[in-house]
NUDO-574615 format. One record per residue (C-alpha): x, y, z; residue number from 1. Coordinates in steps of 0.25 Angstrom, whole numbers, plus 5000, padded with zeros to 4 digits. Example, Ala and Ser with C-alpha at 12.3 -4.5 7.8 and 13.67 -1.06 7.14 Angstrom:
// residues 2
{node {5049; 4982; 5031}; 1} {node {5055; 4996; 5029}; 2} 
// end
This chain:
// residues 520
{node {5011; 5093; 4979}; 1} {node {5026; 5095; 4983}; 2} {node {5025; 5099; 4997}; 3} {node {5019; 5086; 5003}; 4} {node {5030; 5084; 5012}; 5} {node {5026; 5097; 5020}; 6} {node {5011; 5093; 5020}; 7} {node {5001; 5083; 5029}; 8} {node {4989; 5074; 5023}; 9} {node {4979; 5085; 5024}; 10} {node {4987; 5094; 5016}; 11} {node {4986; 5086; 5004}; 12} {node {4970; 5085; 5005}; 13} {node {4970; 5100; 5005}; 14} {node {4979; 5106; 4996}; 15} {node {4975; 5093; 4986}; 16} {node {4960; 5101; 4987}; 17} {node {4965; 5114; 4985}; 18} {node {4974; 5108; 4972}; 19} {node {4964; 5101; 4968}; 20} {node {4950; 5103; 4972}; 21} {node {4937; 5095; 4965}; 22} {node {4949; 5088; 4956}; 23} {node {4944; 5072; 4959}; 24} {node {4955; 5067; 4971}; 25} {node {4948; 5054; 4972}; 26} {node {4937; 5044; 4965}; 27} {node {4931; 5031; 4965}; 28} {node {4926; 5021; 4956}; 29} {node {4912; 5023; 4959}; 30} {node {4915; 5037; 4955}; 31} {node {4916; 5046; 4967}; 32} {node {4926; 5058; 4967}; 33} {node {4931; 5067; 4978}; 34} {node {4938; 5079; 4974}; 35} {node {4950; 5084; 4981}; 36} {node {4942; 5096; 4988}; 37} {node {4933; 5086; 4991}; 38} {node {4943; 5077; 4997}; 39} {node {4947; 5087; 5006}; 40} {node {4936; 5092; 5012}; 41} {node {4931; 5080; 5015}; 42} {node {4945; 5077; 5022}; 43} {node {4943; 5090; 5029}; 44} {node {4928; 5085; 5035}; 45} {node {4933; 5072; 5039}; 46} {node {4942; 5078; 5047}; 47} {node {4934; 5087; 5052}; 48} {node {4924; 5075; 5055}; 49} {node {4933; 5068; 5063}; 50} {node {4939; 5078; 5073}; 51} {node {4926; 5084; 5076}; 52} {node {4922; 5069; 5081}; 53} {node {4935; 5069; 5090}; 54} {node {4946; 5063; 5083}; 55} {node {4959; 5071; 5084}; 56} {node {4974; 5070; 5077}; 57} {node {4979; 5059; 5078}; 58} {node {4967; 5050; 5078}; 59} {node {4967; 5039; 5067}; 60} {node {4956; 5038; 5057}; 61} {node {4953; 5024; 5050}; 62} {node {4949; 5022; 5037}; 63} {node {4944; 5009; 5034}; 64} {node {4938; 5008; 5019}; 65} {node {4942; 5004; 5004}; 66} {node {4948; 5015; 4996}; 67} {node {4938; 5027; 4994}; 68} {node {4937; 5041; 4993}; 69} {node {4934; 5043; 5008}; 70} {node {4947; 5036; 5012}; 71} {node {4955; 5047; 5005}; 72} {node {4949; 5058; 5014}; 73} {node {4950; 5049; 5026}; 74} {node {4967; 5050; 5025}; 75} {node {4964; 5064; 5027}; 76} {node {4962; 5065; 5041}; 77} {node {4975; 5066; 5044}; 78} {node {4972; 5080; 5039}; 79} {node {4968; 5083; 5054}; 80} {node {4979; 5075; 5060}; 81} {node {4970; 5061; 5061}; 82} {node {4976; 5047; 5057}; 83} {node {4972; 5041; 5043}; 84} {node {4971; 5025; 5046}; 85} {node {4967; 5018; 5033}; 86} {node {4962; 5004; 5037}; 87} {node {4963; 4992; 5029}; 88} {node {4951; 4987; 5025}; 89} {node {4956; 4973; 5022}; 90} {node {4960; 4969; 5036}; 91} {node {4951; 4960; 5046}; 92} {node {4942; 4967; 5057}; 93} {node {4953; 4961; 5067}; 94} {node {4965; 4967; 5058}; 95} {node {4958; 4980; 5057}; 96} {node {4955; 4981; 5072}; 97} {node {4970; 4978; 5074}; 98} {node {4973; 4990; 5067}; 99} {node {4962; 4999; 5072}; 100} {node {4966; 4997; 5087}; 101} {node {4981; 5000; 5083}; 102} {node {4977; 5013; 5075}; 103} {node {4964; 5017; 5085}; 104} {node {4956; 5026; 5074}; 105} {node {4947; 5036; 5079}; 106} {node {4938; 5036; 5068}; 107} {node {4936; 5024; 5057}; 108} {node {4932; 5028; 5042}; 109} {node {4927; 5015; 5035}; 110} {node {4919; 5012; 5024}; 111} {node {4908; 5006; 5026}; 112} {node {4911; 4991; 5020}; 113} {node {4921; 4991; 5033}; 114} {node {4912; 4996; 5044}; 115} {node {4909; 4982; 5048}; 116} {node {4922; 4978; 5049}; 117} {node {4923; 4989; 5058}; 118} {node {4911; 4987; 5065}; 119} {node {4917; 4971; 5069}; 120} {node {4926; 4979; 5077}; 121} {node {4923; 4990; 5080}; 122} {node {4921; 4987; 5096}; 123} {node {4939; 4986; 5093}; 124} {node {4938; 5000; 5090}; 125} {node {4934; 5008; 5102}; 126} {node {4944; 5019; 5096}; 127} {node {4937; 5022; 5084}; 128} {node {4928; 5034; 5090}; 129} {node {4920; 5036; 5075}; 130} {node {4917; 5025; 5064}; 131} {node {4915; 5031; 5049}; 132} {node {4910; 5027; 5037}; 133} {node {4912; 5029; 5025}; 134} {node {4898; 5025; 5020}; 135} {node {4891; 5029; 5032}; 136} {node {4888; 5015; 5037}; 137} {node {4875; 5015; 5049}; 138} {node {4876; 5014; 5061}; 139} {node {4887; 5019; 5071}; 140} {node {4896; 5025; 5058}; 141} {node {4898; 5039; 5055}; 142} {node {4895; 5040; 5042}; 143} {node {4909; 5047; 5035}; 144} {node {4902; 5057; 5024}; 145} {node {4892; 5063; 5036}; 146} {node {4904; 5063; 5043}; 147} {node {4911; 5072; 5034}; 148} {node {4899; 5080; 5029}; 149} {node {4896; 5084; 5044}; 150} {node {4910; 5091; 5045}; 151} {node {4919; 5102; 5043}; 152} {node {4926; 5105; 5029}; 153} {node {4936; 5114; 5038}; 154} {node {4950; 5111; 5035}; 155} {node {4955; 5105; 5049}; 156} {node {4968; 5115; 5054}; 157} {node {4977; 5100; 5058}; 158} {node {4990; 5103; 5065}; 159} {node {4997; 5092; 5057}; 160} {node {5012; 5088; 5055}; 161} {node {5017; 5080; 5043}; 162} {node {5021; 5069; 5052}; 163} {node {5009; 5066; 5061}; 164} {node {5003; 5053; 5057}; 165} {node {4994; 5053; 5044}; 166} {node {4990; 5040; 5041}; 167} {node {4991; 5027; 5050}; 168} {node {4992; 5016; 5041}; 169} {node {4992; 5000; 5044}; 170} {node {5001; 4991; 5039}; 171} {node {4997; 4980; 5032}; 172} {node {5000; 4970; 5043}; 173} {node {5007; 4961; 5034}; 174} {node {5020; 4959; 5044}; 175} {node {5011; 4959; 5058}; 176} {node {5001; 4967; 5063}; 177} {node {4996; 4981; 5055}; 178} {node {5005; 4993; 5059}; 179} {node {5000; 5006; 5058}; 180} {node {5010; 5016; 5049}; 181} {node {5009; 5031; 5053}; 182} {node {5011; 5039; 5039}; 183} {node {5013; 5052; 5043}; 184} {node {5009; 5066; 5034}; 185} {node {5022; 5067; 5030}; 186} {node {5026; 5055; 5026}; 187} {node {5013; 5052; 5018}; 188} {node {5015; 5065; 5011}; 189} {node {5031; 5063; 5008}; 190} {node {5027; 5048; 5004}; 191} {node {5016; 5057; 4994}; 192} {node {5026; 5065; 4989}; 193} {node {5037; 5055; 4985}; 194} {node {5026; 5048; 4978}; 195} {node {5023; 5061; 4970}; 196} {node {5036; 5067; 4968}; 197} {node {5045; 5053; 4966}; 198} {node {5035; 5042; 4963}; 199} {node {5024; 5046; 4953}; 200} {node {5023; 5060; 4950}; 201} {node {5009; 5061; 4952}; 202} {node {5001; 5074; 4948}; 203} {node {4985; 5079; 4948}; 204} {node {4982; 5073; 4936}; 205} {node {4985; 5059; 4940}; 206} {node {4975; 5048; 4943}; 207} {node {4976; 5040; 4953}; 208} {node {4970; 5026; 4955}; 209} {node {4969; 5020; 4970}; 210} {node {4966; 5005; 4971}; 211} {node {4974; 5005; 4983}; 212} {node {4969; 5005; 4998}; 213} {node {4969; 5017; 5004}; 214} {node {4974; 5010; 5019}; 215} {node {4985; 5004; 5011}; 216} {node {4997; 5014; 5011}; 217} {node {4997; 5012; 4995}; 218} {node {4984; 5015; 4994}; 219} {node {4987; 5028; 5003}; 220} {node {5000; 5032; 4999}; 221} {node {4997; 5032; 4983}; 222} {node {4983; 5037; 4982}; 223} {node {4982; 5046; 4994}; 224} {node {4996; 5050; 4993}; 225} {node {5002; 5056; 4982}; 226} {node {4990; 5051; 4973}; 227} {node {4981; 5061; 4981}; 228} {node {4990; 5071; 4984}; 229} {node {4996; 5074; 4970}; 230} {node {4981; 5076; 4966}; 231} {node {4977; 5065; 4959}; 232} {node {4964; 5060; 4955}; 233} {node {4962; 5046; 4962}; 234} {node {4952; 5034; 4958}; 235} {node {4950; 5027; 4971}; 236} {node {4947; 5011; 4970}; 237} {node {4940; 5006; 4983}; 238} {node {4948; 4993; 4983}; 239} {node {4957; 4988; 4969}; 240} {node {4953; 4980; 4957}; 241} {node {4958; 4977; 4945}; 242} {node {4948; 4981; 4935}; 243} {node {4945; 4993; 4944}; 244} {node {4956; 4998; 4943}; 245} {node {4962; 4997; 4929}; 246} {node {4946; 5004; 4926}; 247} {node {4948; 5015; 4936}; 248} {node {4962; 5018; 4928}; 249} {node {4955; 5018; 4915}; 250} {node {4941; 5027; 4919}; 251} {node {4952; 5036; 4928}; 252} {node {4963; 5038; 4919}; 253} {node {4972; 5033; 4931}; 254} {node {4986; 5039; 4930}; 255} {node {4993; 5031; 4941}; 256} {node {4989; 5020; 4951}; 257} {node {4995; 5011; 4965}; 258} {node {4995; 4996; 4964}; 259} {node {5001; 4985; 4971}; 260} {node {5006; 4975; 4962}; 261} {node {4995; 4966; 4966}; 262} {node {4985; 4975; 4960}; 263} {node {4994; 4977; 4948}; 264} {node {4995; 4961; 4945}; 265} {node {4979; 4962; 4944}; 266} {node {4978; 4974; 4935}; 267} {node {4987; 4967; 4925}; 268} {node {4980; 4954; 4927}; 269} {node {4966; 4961; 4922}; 270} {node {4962; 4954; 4909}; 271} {node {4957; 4967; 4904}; 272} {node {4968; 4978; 4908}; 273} {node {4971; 4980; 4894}; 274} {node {4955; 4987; 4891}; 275} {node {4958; 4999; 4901}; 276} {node {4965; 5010; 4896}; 277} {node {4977; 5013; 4907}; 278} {node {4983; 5024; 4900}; 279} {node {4982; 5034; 4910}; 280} {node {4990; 5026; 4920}; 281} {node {5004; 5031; 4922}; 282} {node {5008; 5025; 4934}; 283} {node {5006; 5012; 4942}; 284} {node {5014; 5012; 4956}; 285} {node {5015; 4999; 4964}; 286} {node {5020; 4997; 4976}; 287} {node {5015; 4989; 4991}; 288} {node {5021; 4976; 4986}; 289} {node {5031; 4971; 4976}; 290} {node {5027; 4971; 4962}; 291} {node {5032; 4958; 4954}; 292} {node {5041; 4961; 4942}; 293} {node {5031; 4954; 4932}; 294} {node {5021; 4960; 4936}; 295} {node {5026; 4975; 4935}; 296} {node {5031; 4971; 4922}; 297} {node {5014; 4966; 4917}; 298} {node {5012; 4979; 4923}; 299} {node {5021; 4989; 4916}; 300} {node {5017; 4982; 4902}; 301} {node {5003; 4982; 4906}; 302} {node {5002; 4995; 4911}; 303} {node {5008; 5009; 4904}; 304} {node {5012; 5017; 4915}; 305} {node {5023; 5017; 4924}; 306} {node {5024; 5011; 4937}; 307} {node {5031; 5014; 4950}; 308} {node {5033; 5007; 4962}; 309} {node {5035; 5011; 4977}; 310} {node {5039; 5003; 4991}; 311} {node {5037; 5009; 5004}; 312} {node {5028; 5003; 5014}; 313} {node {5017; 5010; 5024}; 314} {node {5028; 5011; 5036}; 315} {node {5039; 5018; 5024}; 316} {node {5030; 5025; 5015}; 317} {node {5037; 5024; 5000}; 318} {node {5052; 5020; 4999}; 319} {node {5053; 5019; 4985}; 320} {node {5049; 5021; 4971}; 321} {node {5052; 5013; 4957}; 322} {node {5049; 5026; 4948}; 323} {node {5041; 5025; 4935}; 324} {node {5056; 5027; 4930}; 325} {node {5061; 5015; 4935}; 326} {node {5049; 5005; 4930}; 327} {node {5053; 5012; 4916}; 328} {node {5066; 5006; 4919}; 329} {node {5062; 4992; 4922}; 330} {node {5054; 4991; 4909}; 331} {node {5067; 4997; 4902}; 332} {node {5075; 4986; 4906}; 333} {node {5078; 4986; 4920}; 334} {node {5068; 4977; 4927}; 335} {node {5077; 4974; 4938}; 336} {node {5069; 4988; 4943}; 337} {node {5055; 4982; 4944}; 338} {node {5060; 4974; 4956}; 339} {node {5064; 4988; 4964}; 340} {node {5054; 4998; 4971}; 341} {node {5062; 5009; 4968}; 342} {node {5071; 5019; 4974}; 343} {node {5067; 5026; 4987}; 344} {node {5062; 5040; 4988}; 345} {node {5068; 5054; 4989}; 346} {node {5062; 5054; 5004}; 347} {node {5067; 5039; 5007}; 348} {node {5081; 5033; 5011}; 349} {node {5082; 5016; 5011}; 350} {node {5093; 5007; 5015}; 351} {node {5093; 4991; 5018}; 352} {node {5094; 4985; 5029}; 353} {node {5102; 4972; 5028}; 354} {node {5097; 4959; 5031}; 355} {node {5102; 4946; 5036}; 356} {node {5106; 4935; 5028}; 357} {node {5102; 4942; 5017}; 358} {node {5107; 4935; 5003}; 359} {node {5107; 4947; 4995}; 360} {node {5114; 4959; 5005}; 361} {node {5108; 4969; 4998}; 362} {node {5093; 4966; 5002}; 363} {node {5089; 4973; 5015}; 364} {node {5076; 4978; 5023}; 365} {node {5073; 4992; 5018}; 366} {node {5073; 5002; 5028}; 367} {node {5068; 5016; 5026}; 368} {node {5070; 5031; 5031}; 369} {node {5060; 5040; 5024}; 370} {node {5050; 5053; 5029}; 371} {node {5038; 5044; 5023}; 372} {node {5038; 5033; 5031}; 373} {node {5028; 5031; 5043}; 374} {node {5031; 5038; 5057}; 375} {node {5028; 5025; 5065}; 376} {node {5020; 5013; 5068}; 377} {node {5007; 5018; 5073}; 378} {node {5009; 5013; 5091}; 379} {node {5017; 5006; 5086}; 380} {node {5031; 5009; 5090}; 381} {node {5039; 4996; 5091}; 382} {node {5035; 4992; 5076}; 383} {node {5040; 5006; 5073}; 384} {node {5052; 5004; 5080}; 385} {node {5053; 4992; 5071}; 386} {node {5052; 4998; 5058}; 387} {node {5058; 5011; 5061}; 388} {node {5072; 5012; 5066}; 389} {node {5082; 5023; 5066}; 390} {node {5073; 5031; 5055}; 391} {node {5072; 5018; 5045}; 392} {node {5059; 5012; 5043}; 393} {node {5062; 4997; 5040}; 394} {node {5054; 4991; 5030}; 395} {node {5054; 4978; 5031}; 396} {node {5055; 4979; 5018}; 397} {node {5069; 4968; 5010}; 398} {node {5075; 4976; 5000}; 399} {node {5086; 4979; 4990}; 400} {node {5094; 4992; 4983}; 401} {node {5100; 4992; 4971}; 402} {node {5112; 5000; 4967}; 403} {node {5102; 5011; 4960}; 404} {node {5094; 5011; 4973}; 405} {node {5083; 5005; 4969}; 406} {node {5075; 4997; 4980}; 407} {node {5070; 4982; 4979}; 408} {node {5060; 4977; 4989}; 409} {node {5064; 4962; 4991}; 410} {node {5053; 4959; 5001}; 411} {node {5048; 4961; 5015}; 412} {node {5060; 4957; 5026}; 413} {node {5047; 4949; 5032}; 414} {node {5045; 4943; 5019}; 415} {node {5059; 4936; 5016}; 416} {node {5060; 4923; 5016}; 417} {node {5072; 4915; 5024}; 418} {node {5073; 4902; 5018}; 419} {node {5086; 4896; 5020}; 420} {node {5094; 4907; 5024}; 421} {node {5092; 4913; 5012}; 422} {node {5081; 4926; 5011}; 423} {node {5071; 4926; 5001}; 424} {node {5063; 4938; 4995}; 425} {node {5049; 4934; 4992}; 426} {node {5048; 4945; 4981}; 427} {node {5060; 4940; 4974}; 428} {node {5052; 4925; 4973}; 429} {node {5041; 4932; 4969}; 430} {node {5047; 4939; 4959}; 431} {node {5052; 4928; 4953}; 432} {node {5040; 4918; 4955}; 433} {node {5031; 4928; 4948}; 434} {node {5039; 4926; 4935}; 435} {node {5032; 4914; 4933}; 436} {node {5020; 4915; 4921}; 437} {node {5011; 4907; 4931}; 438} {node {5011; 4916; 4946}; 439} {node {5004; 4928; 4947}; 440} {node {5007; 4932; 4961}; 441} {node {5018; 4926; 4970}; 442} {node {5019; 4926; 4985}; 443} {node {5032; 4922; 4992}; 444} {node {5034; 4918; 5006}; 445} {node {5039; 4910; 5015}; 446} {node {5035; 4896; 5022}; 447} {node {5039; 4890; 5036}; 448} {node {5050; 4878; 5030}; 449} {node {5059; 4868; 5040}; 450} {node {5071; 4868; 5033}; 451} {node {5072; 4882; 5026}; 452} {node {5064; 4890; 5039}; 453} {node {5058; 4899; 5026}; 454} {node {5053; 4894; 5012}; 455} {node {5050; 4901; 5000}; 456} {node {5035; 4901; 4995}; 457} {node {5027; 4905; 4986}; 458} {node {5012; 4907; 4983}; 459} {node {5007; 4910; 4968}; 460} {node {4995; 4916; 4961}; 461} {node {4993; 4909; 4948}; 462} {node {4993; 4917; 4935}; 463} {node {4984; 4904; 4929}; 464} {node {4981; 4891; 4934}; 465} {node {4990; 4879; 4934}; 466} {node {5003; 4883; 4938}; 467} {node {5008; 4873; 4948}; 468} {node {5018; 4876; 4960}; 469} {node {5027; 4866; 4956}; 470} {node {5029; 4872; 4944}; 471} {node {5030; 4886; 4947}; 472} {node {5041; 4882; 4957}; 473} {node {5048; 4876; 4947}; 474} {node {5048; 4890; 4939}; 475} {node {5053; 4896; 4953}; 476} {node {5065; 4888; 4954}; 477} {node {5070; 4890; 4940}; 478} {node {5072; 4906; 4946}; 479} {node {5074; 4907; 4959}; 480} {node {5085; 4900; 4971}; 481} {node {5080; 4889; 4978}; 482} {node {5079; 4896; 4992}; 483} {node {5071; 4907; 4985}; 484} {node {5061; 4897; 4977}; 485} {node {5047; 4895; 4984}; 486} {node {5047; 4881; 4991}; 487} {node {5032; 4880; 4987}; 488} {node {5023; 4888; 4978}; 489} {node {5008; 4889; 4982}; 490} {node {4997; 4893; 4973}; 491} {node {4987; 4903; 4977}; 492} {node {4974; 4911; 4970}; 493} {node {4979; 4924; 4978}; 494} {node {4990; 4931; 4987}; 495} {node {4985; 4935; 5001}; 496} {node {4988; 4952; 4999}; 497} {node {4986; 4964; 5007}; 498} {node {4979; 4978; 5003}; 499} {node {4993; 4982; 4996}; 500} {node {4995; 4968; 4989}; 501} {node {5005; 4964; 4996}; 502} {node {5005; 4948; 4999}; 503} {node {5002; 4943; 5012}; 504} {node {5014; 4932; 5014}; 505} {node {5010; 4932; 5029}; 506} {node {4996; 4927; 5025}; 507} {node {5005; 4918; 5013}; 508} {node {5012; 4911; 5025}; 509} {node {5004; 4909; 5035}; 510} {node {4993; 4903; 5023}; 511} {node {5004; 4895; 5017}; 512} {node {5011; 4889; 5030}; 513} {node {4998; 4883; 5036}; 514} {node {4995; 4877; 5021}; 515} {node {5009; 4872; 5023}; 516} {node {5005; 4866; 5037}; 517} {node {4993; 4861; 5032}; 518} {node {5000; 4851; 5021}; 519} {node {5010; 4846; 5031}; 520} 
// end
């Protein structure tokens, strides 16, 4: 499909019906299948459904449920101009309300294990004109398949543009309140493209599995789009697990996956990963947070495909890519590439803006000027004023470029550590700390500290017990400056994440400074 620049998001349901009619779009574990035609005119009647009860273009439409057939055909309402707005089931009642008065939905789409959630505050909601479930709970829900049955398979005639808002997806809050992204036609569809063309050559006959949450942008952008859109076959797992997954990749024959490096470390960790036959797999992309080099390296000897990584963020879409090519090179000899995420993107030009007091002059905050990025926060114009200036959206993102362009991402610019003067980057302690035979995850960040202002620490996940902090702090100093060596070393069962895997450091401070004040 090489004129998806040209199209919008209803375009892709339809001409992928015509291409590909009853060929299997999506399937579950339990076994159910949707067809591509079917997909489409179920796409068709939900539409329908919802501007015969009054919404209009424009209006948002929340989806608030695990990963599932359904969820697919609810991104499609922006075929009639409407708002897709993929919730995140993880966050508290009070979180979600939050994002639901900012967002306003006119119609809710949930599946039936949320509608309590919901129901709690539902009285918050006086916007939201109809309540849906999936599963057709009692009471005041409209039940989603009468919903559909009761309308019209008419294709809706939408007066659409390639730059009206698509899809309004929340960030993940990690820096302040949730801000909602407005990803437009056009920039889904050129992100889908560069994906295709540059990234992965995807084709029909490729299987996709998605372990990823729909209301994540990853979960979106790689199994919507291009995974749907280059007509491939995709195994739908409502919410990831190791076991699940390596035996949907087995029963399916999966040809290519998304994972986050968290999700990766599991699947190697897996006593049995070596009983299921993976032969069909030929790629593995990661991207959402950075993948530690030991653990790429377990992966690419584990696992006989090839691997590609990308960094973009919701607000940028993708930036770059570290091709299939370039992992060939690292295990050829030139490792030094497995700490890069690539070069950027036919559609994308970068530069670095400098920083102060920074030790190493090359390292800057990555600022980006591309057609894929998001058009603005949604009522939110002072925070988009913030992040877009002069045509650059700023990432907030710490960075590096080689002399062969390749990009590094050192850490968030919210993320460095001042400690002394002197700026520290989390990733490269990590990095280093995760060298050691007895960590299995590292988390670095910083503490409150009277003399230094910012110190560096650490909290571990033990490979096996007995490991002492003294002692892997003594490993640490054999390798890094003293500034950059964690001041204290704190063991943990598990790392505080988020739905893309990424670690929580706010929830790391504030949990380790009132343990700190506790002691004192």
């Amino acid at each position: 499909m090489s004129a998806l620049r040209s199209l919008v998001i209803g375009d892709v349901y339809r001409l992928n019906a015509e291409r590909f009619g009853e060929k299997p779009a999506f399937v579950m574990p339990d076994g159910r299948v949707r067809s591509f035609a079917e997909l489409y005119e179920r796409v068709i009647r939900l539409n329908n459904a919802l501007l015969d009860r009054g919404l209009k273009p424009g209006d948002r439409v929340g989806i608030l449920s695990r990963n599932r057939i359904e969820y697919v055909e609810g991104y499609g309402v922006s075929a009639s101009g409407l708002i897709a707005l993929p919730l995140n089931w993880r966050l508290a009642p009070r979180e979600l309300q939050i994002v639901l008065e900012n967002a306003e939905p006119a119609a809710l789409i949930v599946d039936q294990s949320f509608t309590p959630v919901i129901d709690a505050i539902r009285e918050a909601l006086p916007f939201v004109q109809h309540f849906i479930g999936f599963d057709a709970p009692p009471g005041s829900w409209l039940g989603y398949e009468a919903l559909l049955a009761g309308a019209s398979p008419t294709p809706i005639e939408a007066l659409i543009s390639p730059d009206d808002t698509a899809c309004l997806l929340y960030t993940s809050g990690t820096t302040g309140i949730p801000k909602g992204a407005e990803l437009t036609h056009r920039g889904l569809l050129l992100n889908c493209e560069a994906a295709i063309t540059e990234m992965f050559g995807f084709s029909d006959v490729d299987v996709t599995l998605a372990p990823m949450p729909f209301f994540h942008v990853g979960g979106m952008w790689y199994h919507l789009f291009p995974s749907f859109a280059a007509g491939c076959t995709t195994i739908i797992m409502p919410q990831f697990d190791p076991q699940g997954a390596l035996e949907l990749m087995a029963r399916h024959r999966v040809t290519n996956t998304h994972l986050v490096p968290t999700m990766i470390h599991t699947l190697l960790e897996q006593p049995n990963i070596a009983t299921f036959d993976l032969s069909g797999l030929r790629l593995m992309f990661y991207a959402a947070s950075s993948m530690p080099t030991e653990t790429l390296k377990r992966a690419t000897a584990t696992f006989a495909c090839n691997f590609a990584q990308g960094y973009g963020s919701t607000e940028a879409g993708m930036v770059t890519c570290l091709t299939p090519g370039d992992h060939r090179l690292a295990r050829a000899g030139r490792e030094n590439l497995l700490l890069a995420c690539g070069r950027t993107l036919d559609a994308v030009t970068l530069r670095l803006a400098p920083l102060d007091n920074a030790e190493d002059e090359d390292i800057g905050e990555i600022l980006v000027r591309s057609p894929m990025t998001m058009a603005r926060y949604w009522r939110n114009p002072e925070f988009t004023a913030q992040i877009m200036q002069d045509g650059w959206l700023h990432t907030g993102d710490l960075g590096r470029i080689d002399d062969e362009d390749y990009l590094s991402i050192l850490d968030r610019k919210s993320d460095m550590i001042v400690t002394g003067g002197e700026n520290v980057y989390p990733r490269e302690v990590e990095d280093v700390l995760l060298q050691d035979v007895d960590i299995a995850e590292v988390a670095v960040f910083d503490l409150p500290d009277p003399r230094w202002v910012q110190k560096v620490v650490a909290a571990v996940v033990l490979r096996s017990e007995g490991a002492a902090a003294d002692m892997l702090l003594s490993r640490a100093r054999q390798k890094l400056a003293g500034y950059k060596c964690p001041k204290h070393i704190f063991i943990t069962e598990s790392l505080p994440k988020n739905a893309a895997g990424k670690v929580l450091r706010k929830v790391l401070r504030d949990t380790y400074r009132l343990k700190e004040t506790a002691d004192v």
